[in-house]
C-alpha positions in Angstrom: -61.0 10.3 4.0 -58.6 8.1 5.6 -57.1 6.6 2.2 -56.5 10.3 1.3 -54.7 10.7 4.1 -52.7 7.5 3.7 -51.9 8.2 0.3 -50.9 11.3 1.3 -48.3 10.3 3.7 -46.7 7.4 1.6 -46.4 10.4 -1.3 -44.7 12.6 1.3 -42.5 9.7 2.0 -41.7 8.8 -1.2 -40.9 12.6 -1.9 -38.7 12.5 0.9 -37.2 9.5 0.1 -36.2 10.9 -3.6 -35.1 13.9 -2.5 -32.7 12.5 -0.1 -31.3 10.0 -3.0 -30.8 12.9 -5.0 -29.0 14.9 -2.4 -26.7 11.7 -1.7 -26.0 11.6 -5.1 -25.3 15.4 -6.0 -23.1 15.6 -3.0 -21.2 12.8 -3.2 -16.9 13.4 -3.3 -16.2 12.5 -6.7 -12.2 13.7 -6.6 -11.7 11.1 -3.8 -10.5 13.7 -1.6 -12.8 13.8 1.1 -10.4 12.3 3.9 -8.0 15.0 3.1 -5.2 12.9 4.8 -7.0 12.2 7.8 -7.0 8.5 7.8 -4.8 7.5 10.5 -2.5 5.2 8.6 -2.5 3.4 5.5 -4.6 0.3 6.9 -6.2 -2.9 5.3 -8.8 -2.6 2.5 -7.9 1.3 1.6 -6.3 1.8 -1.6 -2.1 2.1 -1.3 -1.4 5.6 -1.3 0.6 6.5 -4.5 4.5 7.9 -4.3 7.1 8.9 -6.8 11.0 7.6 -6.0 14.2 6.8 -7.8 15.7 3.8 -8.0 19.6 3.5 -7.2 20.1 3.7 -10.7 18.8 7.4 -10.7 15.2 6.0 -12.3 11.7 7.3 -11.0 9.1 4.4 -9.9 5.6 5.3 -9.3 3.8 2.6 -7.2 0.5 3.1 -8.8 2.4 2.1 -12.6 2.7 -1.1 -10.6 -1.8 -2.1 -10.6 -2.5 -5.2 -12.0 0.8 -6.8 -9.8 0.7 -7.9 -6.6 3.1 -5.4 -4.6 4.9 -6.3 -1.2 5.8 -2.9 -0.5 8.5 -3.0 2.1 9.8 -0.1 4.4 14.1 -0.9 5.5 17.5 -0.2 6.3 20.9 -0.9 6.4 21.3 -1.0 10.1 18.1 -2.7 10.8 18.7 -6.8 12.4 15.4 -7.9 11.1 15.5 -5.7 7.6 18.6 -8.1 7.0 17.0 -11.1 8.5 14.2 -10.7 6.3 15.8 -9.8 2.6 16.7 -13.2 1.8 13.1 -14.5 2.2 12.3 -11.4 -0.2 15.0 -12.3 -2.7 14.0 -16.0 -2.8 10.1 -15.0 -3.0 10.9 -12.7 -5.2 12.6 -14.8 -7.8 10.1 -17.6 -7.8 6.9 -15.3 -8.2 8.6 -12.3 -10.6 7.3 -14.0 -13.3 3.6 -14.0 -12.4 2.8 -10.7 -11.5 4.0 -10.4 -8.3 7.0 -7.0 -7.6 8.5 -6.2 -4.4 9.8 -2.7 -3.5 12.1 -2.0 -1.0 12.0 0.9 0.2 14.9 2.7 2.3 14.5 5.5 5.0 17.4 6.7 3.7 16.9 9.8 5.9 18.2 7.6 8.9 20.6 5.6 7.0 23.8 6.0 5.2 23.4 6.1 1.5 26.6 4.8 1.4 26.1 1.5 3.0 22.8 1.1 0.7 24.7 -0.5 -2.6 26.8 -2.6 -0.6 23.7 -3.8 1.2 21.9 -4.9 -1.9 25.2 -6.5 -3.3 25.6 -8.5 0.1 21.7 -9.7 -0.5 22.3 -10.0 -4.2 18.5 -8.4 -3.9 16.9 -8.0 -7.6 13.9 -6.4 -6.8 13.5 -1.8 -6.7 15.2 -0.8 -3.9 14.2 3.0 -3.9 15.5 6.1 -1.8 13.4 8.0 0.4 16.1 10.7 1.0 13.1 13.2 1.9 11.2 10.8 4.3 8.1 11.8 1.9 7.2 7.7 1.4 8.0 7.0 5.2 5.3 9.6 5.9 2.9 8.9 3.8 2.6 5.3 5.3 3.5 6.3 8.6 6.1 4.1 9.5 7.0 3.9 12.9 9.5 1.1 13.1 11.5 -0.9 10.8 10.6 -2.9 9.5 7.5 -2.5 8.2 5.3 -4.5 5.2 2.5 -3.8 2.9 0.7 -6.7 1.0 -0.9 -5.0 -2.1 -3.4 -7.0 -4.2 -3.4 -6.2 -8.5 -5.9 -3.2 -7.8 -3.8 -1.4 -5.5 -5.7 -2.6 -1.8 -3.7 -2.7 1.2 -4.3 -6.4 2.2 -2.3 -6.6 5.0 -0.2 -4.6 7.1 2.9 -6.1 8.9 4.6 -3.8 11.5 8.2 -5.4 12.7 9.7 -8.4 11.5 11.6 -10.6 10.4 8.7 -11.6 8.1 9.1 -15.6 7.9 9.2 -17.1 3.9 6.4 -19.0 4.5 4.2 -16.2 5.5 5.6 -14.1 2.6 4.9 -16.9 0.2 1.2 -17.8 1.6 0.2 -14.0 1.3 1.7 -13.9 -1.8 -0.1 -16.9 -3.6 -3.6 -15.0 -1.9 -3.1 -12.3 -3.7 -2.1 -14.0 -6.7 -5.8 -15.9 -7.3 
């Protein structure tokens, strides 16, 4: 009577077990929606949220066309001490690793810049790397920026791998986080 019993309780549990697989399974978010926006900020180890800007040359750039390149996604502008102490660690990174996979974007809260300084600030740098316009804010929002400026390391599958709020970023840094990624 007591194996009966026994055996009755591990089937039970084994039912149970089952039945709560298959309810994980059925009810799992397969749209990838299920924060709905409600992760605080684009932090470390979630995937880069994805955005559509034009270049300065009127072209659109998607930052998700970009997986399978490391990305140092990089939020600026014109009138910003450390955005300009910064760009020429960009360019020079930029220049030595463009050939291996590796992009930068710059991105420009053109909302609380002047578009007009923008060219002239990318001439002055000599910068070769997407400089985009955010002339609705939409990218600055998405990523929450709060100050200027502010960096995201992106690995080839499109991982935030590090967040850098304020700056300047120092070359060595840029170039050390970069070569990470790179492996």
């Amino acid at each position: 009577m007591q194996l009966t019993q026994r055996l009755r309780r591990r089937i039970l549990f084994i039912a149970l077990l089952a039945l709560g697989t298959v309810w994980t399974l059925l009810s799992v978010d397969k749209s990838g929606s299920s924060t709905a926006g409600l992760i605080p900020a684009p932090q470390k180890g979630f995937l880069a949220p994805d955005f559509t800007l034009e270049t300065l040359e009127g072209e659109s750039l998607q930052l998700s066309d970009l997986r399978g390149k490391v990305v140092l996604l990089n939020f600026w502008a014109t009138w910003c001490p450390p955005c300009r102490a910064e760009m020429p660690a960009f360019q020079d990174a930029y220049s030595d690793y463009k050939d291996k996979d590796f992009v930068i974007v710059a991105v420009n809260a053109t909302l609380q810049d002047s578009p007009n300084d923008i060219r002239g600030f990318v001439d002055e740098f000599g910068l070769g790397f997407p400089v985009l316009l955010d002339t609705k804010g939409k990218a600055n929002r998405l990523y929450q920026v709060q100050s200027l400026p502010t960096s995201f390391f992106i690995d080839k599958e499109g991982i935030i791998s590090e967040v850098v709020v304020g700056g300047p970023i120092v070359e060595a840094l840029i170039r050390a986080r970069i070569e990470e990624l790179l492996r």
